[in-house]
C-alpha positions, -999 to 999 in steps of 0.1 A, spaced: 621 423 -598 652 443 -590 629 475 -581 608 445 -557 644 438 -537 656 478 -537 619 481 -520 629 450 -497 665 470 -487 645 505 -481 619 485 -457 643 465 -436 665 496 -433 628 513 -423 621 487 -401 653 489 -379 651 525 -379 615 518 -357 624 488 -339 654 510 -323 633 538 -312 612 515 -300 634 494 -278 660 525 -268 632 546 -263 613 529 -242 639 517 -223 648 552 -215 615 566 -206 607 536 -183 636 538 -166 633 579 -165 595 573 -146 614 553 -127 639 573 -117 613 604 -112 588 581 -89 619 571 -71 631 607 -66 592 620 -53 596 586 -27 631 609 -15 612 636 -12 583 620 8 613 604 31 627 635 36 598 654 47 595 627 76 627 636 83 621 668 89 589 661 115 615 642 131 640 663 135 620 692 145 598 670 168 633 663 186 648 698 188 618 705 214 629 679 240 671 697 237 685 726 253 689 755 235 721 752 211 713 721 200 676 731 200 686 761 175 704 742 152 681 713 147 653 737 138 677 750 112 683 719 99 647 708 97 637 741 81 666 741 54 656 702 50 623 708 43 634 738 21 653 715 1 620 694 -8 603 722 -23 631 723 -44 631 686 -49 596 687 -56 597 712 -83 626 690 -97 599 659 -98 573 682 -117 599 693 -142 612 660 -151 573 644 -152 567 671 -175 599 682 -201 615 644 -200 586 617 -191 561 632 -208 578 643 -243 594 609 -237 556 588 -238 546 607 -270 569 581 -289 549 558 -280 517 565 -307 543 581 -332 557 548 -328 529 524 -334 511 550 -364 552 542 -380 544 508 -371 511 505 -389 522 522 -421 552 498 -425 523 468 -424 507 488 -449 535 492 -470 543 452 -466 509 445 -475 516 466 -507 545 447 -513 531 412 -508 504 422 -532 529 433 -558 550 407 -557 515 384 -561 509 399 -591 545 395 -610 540 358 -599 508 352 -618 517 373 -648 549 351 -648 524 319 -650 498 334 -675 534 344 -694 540 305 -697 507 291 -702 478 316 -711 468 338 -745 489 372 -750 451 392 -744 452 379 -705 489 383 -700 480 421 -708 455 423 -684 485 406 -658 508 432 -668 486 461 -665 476 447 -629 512 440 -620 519 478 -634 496 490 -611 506 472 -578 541 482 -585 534 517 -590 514 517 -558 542 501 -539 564 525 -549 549 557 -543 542 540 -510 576 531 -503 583 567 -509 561 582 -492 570 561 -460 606 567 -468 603 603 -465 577 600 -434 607 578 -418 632 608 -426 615 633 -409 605 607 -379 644 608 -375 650 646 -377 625 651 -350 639 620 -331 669 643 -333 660 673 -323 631 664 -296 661 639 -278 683 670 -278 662 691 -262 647 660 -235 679 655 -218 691 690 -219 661 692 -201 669 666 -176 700 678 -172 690 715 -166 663 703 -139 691 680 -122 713 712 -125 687 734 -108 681 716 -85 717 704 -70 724 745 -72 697 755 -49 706 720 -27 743 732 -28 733 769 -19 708 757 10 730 729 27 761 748 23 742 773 45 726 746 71 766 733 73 774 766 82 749 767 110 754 734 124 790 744 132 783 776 150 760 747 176 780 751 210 776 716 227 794 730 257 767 761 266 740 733 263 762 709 292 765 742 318 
């Protein structure tokens, strides 16, 4: 019995371990589509902008005329970048994200496995403990050779699951390292080249001369 609750321990401890990278993880990845979908809707906004914009310069005088086409080229410049940073994240943090999902549910199956080995084990020490009470010493061998097996089952199960559920953690680990300093590499990239473009169209802007465009 005392090898039946160290199982019990090892499994609940298992069990956590899956039900918080289920929960956190999909959390996180939901709310990283999200955040990607909303980010491609930017981009879309921003390229109307930029028809806009440029459909506007065309009815002002010159200066102004100049400095909106800047802006709507340096805008729309900006969306290629912003759209690179959508098929980035889609890609190295969505996607690597999703795959948790079926390593998930296979950790998922095997710990019903494991509980049906458990249940079955714990089936047997019940009856040999009635056959124990009430039967000839021939049957109570038979129980005890039964209740051998199941419990050597469910150990080597728990085991085996236990050692599956370690390396589900390492990977956990290391893949989560490497998602979000991908997402922060592609947020990176992208507010660089942003920076480096808008710092350019600010640049432009101020060198408009209102005044020419009044004479």
């Amino acid at each position: 019995m005392n090898g039946l609750l160290s199982r019990d321990v090892q499994m609940k401890s298992m069990e956590q371990t899956v039900d918080h990278a289920e929960k956190y993880l999909g959390h996180i990845c939901s709310l990283l589509a999200s955040y990607t979908r909303k980010t491609a809707k930017l981009r879309d906004k921003a390229d109307l902008l930029v028809v806009q914009i440029m459909d506007f310069s065309r009815t002002e005088d010159s200066e102004l005329q100049i400095g909106l086409k800047n802006l709507a080229e340096d805008l729309a410049m900006v969306q290629d970048y912003r759209q690179a940073q959508v098929e980035r994240l889609e890609s190295k943090v969505v996607a690597p994200l999703k795959v948790y999902g079926d390593i998930i549910k296979n950790k998922r199956a095997d710990l019903k496995k494991l509980s049906s080995d458990r249940n079955k084990e714990l089936k047997e020490l019940q009856k040999l403990e009635k056959l124990r009470l009430r039967s000839p010493a021939d049957r109570q061998g038979i129980a005890e050779v039964n209740a051998q097996k199941a419990s050597n089952n469910a150990h080597r199960n728990t085991r085996q699951l236990e050692e599956t559920i370690i390396d589900f953690q390492r990977q956990k680990l290391l893949d989560l390292k490497r998602i979000f300093t991908d997402f922060i590499t592609v947020e990176m990239l992208f507010h660089s080249k942003a920076l480096e473009v808008f710092t350019h169209t600010f640049q432009n802007l101020e060198t408009v001369d209102t005044e020419k465009d009044l004479e």
